[in-house]
LUMDREN-131517 format. One line per field, with one value per residue: x, y, z of N, C-alpha, C in turn; chain; residue in three letters. Coordinates in nm, 3 decimals. Atoms other than C-alpha are relative to their C-alpha. Layout:
LUMDREN-131517
npx: X, ... .
npy: Y, ... .
npz: Z, ... .
capx: X, ... .
capy: Y, ... .
capz: Z, ... .
cpx: X, ... .
cpy: Y, ... .
cpz: Z, ... .
chaine: A, ... .
residu: ALA, ... .
END
This chain:
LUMDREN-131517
npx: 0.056, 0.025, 0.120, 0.027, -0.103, 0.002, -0.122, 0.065, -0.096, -0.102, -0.073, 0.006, -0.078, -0.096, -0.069, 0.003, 0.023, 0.085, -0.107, -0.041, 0.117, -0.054, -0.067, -0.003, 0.059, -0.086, -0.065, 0.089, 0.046, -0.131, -0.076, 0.132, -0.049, -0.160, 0.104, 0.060, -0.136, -0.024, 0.083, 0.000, -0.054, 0.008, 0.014, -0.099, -0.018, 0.042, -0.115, -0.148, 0.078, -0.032, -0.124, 0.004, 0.048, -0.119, -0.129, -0.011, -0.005, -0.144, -0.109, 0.023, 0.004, -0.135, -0.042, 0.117, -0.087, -0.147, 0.006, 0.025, -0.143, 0.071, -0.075, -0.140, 0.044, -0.017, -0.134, -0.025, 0.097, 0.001, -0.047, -0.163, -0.022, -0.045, -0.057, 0.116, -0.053, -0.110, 0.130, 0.158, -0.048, -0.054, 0.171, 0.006, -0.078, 0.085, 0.128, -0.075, -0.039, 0.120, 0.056, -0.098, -0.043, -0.131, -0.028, -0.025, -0.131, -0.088, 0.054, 0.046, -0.052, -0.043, -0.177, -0.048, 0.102, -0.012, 0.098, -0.138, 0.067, -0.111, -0.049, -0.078, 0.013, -0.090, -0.027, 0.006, -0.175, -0.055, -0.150, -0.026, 0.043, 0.153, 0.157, 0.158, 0.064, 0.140, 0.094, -0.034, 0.006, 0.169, 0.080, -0.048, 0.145, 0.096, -0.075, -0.003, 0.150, 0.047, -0.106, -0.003, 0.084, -0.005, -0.151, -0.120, -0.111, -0.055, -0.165, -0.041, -0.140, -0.043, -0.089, -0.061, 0.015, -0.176, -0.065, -0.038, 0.002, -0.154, 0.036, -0.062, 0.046, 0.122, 0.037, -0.051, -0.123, -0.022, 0.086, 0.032, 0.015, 0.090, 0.152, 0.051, 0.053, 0.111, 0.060, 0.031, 0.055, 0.130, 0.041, 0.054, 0.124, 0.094, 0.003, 0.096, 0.198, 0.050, -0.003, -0.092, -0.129, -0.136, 0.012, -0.126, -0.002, -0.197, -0.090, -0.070, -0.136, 0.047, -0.006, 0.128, -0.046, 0.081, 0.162, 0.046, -0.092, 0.092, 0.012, -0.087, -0.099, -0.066, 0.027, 0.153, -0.120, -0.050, 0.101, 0.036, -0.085, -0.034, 0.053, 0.015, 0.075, -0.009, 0.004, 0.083, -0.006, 0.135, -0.030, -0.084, -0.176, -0.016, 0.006, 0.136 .
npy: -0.133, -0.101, -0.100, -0.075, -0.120, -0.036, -0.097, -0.202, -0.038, -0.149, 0.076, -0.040, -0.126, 0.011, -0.185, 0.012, -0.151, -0.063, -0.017, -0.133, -0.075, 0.004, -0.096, -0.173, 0.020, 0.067, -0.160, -0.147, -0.013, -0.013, -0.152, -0.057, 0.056, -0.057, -0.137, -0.097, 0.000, -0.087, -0.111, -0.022, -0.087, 0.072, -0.060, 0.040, -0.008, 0.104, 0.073, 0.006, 0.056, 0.167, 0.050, -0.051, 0.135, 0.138, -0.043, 0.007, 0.150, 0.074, -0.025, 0.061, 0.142, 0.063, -0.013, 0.162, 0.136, -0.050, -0.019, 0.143, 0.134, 0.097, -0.070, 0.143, 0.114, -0.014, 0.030, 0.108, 0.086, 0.023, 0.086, -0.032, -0.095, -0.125, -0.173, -0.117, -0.172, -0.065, -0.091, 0.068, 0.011, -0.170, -0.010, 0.068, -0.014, -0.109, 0.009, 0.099, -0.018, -0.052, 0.085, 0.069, -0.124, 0.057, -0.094, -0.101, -0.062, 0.071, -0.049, 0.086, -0.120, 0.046, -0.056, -0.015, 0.098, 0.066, -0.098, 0.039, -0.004, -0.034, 0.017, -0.113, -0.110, -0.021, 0.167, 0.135, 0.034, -0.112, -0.037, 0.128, 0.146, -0.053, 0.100, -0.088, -0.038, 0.031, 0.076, -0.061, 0.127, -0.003, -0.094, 0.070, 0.150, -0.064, -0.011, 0.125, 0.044, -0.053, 0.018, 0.185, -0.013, -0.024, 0.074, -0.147, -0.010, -0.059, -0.040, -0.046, -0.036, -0.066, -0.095, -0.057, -0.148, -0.014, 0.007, 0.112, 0.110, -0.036, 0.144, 0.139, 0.073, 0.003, 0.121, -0.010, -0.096, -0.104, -0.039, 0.043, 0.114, -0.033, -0.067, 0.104, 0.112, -0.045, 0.091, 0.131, 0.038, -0.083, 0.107, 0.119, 0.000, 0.016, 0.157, 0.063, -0.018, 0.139, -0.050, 0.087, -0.059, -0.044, -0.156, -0.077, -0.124, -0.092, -0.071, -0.109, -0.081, -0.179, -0.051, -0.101, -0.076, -0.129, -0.031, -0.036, -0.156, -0.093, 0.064, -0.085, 0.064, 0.069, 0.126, 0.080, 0.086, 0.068, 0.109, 0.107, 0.088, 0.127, 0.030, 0.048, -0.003, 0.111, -0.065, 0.059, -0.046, 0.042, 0.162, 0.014, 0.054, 0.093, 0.058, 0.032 .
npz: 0.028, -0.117, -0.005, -0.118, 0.082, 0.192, 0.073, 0.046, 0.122, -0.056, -0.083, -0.140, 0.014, -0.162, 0.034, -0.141, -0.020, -0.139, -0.089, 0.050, -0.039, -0.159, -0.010, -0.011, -0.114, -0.109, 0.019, -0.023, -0.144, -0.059, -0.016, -0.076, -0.145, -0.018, 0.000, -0.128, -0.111, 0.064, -0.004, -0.159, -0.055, -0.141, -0.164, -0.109, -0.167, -0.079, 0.036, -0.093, -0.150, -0.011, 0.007, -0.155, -0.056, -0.009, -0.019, -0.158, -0.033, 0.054, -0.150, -0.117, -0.006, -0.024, -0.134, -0.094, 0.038, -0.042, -0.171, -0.033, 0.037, 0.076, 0.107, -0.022, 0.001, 0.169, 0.026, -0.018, 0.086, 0.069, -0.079, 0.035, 0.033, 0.135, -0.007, 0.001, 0.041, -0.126, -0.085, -0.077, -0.152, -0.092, -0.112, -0.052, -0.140, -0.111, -0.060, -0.103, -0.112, -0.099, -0.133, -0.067, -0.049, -0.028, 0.134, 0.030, 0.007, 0.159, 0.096, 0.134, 0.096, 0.126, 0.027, 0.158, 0.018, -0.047, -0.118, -0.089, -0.154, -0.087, -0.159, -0.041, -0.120, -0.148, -0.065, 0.087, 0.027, -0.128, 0.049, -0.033, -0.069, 0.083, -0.044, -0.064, -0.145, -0.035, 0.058, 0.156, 0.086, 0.004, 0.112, 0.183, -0.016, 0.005, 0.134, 0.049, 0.062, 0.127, 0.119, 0.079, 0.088, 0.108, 0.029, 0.075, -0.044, -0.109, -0.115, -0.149, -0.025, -0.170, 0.072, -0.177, -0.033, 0.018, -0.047, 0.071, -0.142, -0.037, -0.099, 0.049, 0.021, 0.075, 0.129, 0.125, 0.020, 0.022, 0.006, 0.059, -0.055, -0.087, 0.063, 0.055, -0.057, -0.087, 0.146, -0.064, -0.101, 0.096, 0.064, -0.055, -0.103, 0.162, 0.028, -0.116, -0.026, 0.111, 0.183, 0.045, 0.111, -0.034, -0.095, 0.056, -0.151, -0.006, -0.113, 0.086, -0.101, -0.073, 0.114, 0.004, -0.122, 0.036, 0.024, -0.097, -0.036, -0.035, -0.144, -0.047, -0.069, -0.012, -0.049, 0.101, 0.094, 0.052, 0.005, 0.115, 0.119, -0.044, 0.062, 0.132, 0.112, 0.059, 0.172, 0.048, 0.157, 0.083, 0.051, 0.091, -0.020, 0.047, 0.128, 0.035 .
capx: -9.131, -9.141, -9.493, -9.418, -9.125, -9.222, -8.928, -8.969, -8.834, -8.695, -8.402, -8.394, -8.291, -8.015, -7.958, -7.849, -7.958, -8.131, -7.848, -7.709, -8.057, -7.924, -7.594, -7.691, -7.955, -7.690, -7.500, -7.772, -7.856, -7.445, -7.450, -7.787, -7.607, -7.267, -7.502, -7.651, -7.322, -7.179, -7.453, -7.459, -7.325, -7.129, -7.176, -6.839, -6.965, -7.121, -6.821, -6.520, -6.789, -6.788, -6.434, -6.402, -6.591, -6.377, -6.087, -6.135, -6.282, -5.978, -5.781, -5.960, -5.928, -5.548, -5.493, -5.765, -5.525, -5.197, -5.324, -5.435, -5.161, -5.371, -5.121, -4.828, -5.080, -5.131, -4.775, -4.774, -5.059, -4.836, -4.637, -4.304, -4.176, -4.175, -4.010, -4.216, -4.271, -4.049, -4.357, -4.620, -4.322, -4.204, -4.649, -4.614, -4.320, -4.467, -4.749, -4.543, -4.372, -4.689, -4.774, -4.457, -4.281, -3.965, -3.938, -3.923, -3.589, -3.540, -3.539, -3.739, -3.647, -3.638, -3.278, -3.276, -3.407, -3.380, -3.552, -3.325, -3.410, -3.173, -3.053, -2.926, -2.991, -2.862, -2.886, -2.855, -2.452, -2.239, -1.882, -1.658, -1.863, -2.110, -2.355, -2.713, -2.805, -3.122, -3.412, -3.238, -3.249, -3.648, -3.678, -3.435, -3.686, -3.968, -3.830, -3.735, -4.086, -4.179, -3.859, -3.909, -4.211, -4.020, -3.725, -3.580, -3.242, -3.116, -2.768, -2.636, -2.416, -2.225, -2.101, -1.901, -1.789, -1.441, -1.306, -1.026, -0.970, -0.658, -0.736, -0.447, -0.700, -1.013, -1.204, -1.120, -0.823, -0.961, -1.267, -1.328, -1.331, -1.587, -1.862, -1.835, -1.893, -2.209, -2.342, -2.288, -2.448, -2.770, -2.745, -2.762, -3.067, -3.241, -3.157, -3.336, -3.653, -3.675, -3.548, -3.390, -3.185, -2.844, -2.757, -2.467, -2.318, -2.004, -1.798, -1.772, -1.592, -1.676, -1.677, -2.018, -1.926, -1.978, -2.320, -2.382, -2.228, -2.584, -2.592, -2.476, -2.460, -2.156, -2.286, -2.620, -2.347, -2.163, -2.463, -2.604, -2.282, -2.242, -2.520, -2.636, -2.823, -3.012, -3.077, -3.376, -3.317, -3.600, -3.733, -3.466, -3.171, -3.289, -3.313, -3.716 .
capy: -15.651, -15.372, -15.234, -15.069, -14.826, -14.753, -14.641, -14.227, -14.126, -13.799, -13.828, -13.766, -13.437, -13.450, -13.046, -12.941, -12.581, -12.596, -12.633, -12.283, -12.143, -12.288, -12.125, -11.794, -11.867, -11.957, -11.612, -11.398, -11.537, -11.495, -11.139, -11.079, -11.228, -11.031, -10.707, -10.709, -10.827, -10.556, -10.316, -10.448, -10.267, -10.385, -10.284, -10.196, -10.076, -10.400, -10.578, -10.429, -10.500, -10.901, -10.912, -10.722, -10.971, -11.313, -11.142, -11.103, -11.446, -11.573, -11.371, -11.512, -11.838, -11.833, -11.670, -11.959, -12.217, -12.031, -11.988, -12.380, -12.527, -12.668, -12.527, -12.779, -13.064, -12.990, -13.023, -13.345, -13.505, -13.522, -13.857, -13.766, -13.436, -13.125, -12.802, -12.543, -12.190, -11.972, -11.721, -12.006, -12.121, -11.727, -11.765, -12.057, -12.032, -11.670, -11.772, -12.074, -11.760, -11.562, -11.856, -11.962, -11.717, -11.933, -11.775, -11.470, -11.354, -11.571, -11.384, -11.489, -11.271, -11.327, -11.247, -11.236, -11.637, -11.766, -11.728, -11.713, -11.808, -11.662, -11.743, -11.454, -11.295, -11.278, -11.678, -11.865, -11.891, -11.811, -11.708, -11.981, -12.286, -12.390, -12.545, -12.385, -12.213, -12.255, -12.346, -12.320, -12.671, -12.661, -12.375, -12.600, -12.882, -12.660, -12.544, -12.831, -13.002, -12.764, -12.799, -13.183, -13.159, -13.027, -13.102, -12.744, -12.705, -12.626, -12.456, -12.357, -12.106, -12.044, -11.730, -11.569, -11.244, -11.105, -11.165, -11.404, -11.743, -11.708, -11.971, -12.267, -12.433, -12.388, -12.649, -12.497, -12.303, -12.059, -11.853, -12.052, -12.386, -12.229, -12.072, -12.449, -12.683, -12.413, -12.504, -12.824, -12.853, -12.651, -12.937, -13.224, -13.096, -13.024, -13.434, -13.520, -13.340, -13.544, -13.343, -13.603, -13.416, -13.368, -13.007, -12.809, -12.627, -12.370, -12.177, -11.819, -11.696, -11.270, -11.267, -11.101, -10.879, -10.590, -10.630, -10.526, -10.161, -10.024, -10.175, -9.936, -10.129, -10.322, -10.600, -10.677, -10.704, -10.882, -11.161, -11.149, -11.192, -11.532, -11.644, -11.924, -11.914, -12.143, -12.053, -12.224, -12.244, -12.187, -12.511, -12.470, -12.491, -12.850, -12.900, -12.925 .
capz: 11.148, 11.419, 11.465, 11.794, 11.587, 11.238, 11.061, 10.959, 10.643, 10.805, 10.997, 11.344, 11.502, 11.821, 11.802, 12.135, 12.104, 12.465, 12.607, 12.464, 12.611, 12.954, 12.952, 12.904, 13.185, 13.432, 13.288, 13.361, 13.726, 13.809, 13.681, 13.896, 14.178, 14.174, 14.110, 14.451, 14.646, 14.456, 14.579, 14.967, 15.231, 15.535, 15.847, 16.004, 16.369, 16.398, 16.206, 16.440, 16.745, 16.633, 16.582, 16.916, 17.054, 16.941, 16.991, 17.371, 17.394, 17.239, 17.507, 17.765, 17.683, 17.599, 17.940, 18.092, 17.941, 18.047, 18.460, 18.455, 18.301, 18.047, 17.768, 17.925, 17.971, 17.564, 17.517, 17.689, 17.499, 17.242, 17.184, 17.024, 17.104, 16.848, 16.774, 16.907, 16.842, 17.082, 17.139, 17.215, 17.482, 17.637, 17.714, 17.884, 18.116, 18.198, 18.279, 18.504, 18.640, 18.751, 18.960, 19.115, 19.379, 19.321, 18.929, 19.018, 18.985, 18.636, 18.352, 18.026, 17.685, 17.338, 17.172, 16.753, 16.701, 16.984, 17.365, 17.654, 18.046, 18.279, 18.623, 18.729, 19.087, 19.444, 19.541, 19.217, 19.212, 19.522, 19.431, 19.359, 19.365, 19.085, 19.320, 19.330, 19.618, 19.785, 19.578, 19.225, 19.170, 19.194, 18.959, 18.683, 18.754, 18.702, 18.379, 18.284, 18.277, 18.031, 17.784, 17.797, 17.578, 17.316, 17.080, 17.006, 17.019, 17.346, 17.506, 17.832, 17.900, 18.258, 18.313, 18.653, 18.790, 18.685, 19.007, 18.939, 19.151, 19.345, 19.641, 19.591, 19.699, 19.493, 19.320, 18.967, 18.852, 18.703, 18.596, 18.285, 18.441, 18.706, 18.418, 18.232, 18.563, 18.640, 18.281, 18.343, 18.647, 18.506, 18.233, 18.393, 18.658, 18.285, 18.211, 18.555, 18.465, 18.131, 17.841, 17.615, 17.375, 17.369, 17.571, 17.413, 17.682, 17.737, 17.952, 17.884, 18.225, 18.294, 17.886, 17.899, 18.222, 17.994, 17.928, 18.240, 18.249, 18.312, 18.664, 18.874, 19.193, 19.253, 19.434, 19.220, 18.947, 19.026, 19.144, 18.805, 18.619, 18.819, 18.618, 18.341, 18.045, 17.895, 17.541, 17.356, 16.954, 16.675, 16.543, 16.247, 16.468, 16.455, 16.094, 16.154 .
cpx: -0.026, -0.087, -0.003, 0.096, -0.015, 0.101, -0.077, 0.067, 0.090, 0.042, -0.012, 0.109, 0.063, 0.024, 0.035, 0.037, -0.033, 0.103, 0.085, -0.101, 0.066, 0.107, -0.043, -0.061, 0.068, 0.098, -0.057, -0.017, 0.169, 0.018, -0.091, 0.075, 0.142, -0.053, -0.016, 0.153, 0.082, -0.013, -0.015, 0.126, 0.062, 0.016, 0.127, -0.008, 0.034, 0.112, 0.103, -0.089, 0.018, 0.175, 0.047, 0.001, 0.088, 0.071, 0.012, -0.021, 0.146, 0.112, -0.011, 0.021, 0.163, 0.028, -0.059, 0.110, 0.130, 0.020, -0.046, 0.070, -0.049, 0.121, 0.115, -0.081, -0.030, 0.083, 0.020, -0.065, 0.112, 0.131, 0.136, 0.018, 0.006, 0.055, -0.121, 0.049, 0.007, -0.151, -0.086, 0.131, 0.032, -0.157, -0.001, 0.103, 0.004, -0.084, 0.084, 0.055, -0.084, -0.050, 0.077, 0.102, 0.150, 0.069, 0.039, 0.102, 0.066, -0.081, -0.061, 0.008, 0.000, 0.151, -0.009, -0.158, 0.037, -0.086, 0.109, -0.084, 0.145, 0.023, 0.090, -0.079, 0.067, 0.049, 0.037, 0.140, 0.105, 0.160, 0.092, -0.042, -0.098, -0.093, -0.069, -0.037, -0.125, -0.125, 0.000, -0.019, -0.176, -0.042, 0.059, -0.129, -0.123, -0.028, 0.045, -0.098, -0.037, 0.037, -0.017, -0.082, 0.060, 0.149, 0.096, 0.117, 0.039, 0.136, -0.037, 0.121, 0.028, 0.119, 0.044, 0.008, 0.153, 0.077, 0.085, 0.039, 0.161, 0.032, 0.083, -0.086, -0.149, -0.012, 0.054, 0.083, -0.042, -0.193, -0.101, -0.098, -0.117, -0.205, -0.010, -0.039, -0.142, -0.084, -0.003, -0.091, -0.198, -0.067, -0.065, -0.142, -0.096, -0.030, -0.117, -0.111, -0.061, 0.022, 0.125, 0.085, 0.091, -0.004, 0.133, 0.042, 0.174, 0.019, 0.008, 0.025, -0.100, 0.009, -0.097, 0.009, -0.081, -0.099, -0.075, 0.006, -0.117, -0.055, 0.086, 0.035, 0.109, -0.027, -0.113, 0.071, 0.034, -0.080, -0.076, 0.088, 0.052, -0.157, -0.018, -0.112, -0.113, -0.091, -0.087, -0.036, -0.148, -0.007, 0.106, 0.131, 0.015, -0.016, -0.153, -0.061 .
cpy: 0.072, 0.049, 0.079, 0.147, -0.016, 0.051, 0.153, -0.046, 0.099, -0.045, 0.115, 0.114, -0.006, 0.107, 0.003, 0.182, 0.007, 0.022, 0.150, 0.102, 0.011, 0.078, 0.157, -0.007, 0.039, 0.129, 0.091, -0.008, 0.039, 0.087, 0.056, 0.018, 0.121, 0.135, 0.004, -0.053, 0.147, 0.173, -0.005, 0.063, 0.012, 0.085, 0.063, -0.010, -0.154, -0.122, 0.001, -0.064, -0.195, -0.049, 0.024, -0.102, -0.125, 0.049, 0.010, -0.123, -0.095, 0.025, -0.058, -0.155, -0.057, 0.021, -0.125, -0.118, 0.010, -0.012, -0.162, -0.061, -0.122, 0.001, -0.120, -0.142, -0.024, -0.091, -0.161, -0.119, -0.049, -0.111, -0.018, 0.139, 0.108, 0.108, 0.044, 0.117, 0.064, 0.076, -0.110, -0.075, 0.099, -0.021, -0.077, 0.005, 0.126, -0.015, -0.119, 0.145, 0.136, -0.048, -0.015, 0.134, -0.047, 0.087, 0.119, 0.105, -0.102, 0.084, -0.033, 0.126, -0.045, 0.077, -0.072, -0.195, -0.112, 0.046, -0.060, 0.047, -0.010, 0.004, 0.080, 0.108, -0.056, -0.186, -0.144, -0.091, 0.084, 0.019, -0.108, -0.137, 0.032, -0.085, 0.133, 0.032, -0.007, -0.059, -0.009, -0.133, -0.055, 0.099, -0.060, -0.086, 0.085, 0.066, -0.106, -0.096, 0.074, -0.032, -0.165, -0.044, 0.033, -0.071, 0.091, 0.009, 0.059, 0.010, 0.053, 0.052, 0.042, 0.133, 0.049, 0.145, 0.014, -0.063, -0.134, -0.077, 0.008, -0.073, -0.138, -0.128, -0.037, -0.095, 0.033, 0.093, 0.124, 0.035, -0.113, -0.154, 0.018, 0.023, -0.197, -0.072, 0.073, -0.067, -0.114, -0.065, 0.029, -0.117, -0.114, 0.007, -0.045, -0.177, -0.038, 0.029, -0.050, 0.077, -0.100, -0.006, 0.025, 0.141, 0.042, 0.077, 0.094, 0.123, 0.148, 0.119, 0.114, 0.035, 0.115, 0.097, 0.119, 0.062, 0.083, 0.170, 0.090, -0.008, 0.065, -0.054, -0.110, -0.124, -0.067, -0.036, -0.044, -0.177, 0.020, -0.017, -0.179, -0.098, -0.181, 0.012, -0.084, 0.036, -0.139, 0.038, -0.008, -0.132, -0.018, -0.015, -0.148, -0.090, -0.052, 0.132 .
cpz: 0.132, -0.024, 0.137, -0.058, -0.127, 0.004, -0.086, -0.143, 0.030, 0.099, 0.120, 0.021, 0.150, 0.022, 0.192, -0.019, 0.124, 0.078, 0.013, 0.092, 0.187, 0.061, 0.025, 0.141, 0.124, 0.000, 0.063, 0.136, 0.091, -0.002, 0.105, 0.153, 0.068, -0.024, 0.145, 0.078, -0.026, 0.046, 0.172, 0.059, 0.122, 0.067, 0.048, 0.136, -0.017, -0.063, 0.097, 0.152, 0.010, 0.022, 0.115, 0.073, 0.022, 0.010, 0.159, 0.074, -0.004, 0.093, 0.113, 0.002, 0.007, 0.147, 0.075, -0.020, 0.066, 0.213, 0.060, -0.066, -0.083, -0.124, 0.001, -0.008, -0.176, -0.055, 0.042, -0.054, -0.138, -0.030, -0.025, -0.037, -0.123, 0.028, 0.038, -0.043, 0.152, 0.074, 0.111, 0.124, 0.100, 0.109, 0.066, 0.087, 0.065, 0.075, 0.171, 0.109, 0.082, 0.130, 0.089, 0.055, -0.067, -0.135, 0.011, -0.090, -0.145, -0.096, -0.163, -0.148, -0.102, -0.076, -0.178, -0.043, 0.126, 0.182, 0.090, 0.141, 0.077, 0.161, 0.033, 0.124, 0.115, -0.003, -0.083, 0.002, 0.089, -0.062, 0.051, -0.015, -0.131, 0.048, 0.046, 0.117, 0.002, -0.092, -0.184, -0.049, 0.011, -0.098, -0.118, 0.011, -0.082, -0.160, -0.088, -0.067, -0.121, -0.118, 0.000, -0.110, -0.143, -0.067, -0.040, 0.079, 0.149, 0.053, 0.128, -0.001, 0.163, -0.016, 0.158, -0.016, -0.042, 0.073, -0.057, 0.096, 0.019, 0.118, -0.052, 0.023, -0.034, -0.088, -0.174, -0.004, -0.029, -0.075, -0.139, 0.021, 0.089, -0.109, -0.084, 0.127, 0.037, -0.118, 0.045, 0.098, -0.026, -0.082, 0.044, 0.124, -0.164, -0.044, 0.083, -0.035, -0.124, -0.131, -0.055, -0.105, 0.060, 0.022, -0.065, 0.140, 0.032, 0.088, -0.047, 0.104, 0.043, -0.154, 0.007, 0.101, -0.057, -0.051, 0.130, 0.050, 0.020, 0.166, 0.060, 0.155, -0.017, 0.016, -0.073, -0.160, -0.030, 0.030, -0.123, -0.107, 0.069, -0.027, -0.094, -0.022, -0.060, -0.085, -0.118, -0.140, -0.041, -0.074, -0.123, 0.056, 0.003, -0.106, 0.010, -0.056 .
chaine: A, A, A, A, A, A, A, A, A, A, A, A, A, A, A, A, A, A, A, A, A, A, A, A, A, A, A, A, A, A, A, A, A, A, A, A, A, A, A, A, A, A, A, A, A, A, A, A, A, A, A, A, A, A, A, A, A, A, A, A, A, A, A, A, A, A, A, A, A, A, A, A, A, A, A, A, A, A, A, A, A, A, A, A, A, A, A, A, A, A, A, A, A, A, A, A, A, A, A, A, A, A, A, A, A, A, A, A, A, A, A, A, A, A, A, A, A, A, A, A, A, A, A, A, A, A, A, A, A, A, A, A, A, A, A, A, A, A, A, A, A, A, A, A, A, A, A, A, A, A, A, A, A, A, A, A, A, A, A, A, A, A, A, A, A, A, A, A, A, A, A, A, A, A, A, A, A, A, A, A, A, A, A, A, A, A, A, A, A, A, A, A, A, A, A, A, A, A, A, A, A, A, A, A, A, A, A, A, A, A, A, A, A, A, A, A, A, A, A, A, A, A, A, A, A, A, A, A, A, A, A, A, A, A, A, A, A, A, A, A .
residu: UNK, UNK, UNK, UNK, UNK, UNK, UNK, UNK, UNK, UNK, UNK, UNK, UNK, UNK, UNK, UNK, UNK, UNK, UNK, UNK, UNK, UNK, UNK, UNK, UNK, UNK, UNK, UNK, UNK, UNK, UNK, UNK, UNK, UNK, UNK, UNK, UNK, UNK, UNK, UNK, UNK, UNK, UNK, UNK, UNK, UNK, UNK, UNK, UNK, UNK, UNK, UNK, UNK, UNK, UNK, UNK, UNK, UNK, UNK, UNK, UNK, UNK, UNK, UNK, UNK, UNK, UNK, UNK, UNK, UNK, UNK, UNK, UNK, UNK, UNK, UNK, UNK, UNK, UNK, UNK, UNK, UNK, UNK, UNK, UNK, UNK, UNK, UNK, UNK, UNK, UNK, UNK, UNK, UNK, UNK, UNK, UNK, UNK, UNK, UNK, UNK, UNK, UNK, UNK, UNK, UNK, UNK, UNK, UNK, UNK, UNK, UNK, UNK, UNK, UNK, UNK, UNK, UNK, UNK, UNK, UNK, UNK, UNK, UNK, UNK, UNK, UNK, UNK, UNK, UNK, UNK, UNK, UNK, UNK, UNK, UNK, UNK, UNK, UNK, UNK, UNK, UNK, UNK, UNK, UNK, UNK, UNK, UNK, UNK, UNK, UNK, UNK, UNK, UNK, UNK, UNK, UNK, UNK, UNK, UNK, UNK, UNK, UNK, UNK, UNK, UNK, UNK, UNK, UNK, UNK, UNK, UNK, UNK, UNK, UNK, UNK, UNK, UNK, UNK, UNK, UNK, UNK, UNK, UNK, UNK, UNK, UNK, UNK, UNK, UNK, UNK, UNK, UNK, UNK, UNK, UNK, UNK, UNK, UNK, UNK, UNK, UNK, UNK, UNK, UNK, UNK, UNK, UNK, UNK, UNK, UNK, UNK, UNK, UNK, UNK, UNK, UNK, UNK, UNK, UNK, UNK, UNK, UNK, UNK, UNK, UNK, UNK, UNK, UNK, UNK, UNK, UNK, UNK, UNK, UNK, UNK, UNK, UNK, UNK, UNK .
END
């Protein structure tokens, strides 16, 4: 016999009306809520002033990263190369050629999807010959370090001056043979400074010549059509 639970006669009631009470509750404090958001009033001065604000920080800091060469030490933290993005490399080998007198005269550009660094002035490529003059094989190097970090596609193109080789006894026959051994040569510095992708690379003579038709001296001419290229794909030219 249970004397601590008498049995009732009336049966027990489980209703779950309170719960209904709660809902609404929980209705009424959500419409209260979305009322005053509703009803506040933002600021903008003091909105464009904050954004102002991080936005200059943010400048200062990429530039801070870009003039200490923190940006490449980044890049190197990391332990199997990646595609990068073309922009976040154009900032970084600008910034390389702010610092470095030797850069000067290389040009950095973006071209459709791809970014292109050009060896093209007085000393890079003497007529005839595709060995680097003076300190050209310190600015591939230099360039180089950077592009090793990554894994985006990379070409090389060599390119000459119309004139055509006429010397029986010149190293290559002919203009073609001259714009591929400069490529070439371009390439393989690129190997030395540790980029370990395969390099595409090609000959394309005085093809481009007539890019130049806004260059009105002769002689600055024809030193930057004796040129190469070296043409840095978006990460999709390597299927990443």
């Amino acid at each position: 016999m249970n004397f601590l639970f008498p049995k009732s006669d009336k049966p027990q009631d489980f209703s779950n009306v309170w719960m209904t009470s709660l809902a609404d509750l929980l209705a009424l404090l959500l419409a209260f809520f979305v009322l005053l958001f509703s009803m506040s009033e933002i600021k903008v001065d003091r909105w464009q002033t904050l954004t102002e604000t991080f936005g200059n920080k943010m400048s200062d800091i990429t530039d801070l990263v870009t003039k200490t060469g923190e940006a490449e030490k980044n890049m190197a933290m990391i332990t199997e190369p990646k595609a990068i993005d073309l922009s976040y490399l154009e900032h970084i080998l600008n910034g390389k050629k702010e610092q470095s007198p030797l850069l000067a005269n290389v040009e950095i550009f973006r071209a459709e999807e791809r970014l292109v660094i050009s060896l093209a002035g007085w000393d890079f490529f003497r007529p005839g010959t595709e060995k680097e003059g003076g300190e050209v094989a310190e600015v591939i190097d230099m360039i180089g370090n950077t592009l090793r970090h990554i894994s985006n596609r990379v070409e090389v193109y060599g390119h000459t001056d119309p004139d055509p080789i006429t010397s029986p006894t010149a190293k290559y026959p002919n203009n073609w043979a001259l714009s591929m051994a400069r490529a070439l040569s371009v390439a393989t510095e690129l190997k030395h400074s540790g980029y370990i992708y395969p390099i595409r690379v090609f000959g394309m003579a005085d093809s481009r010549f007539g890019e130049l038709i806004y260059v009105d001296d002769k002689d600055r001419k024809f030193a930057l059509a004796r040129r190469v290229d070296i043409v840095v794909r978006e990460a999709e030219g390597r299927g990443q």
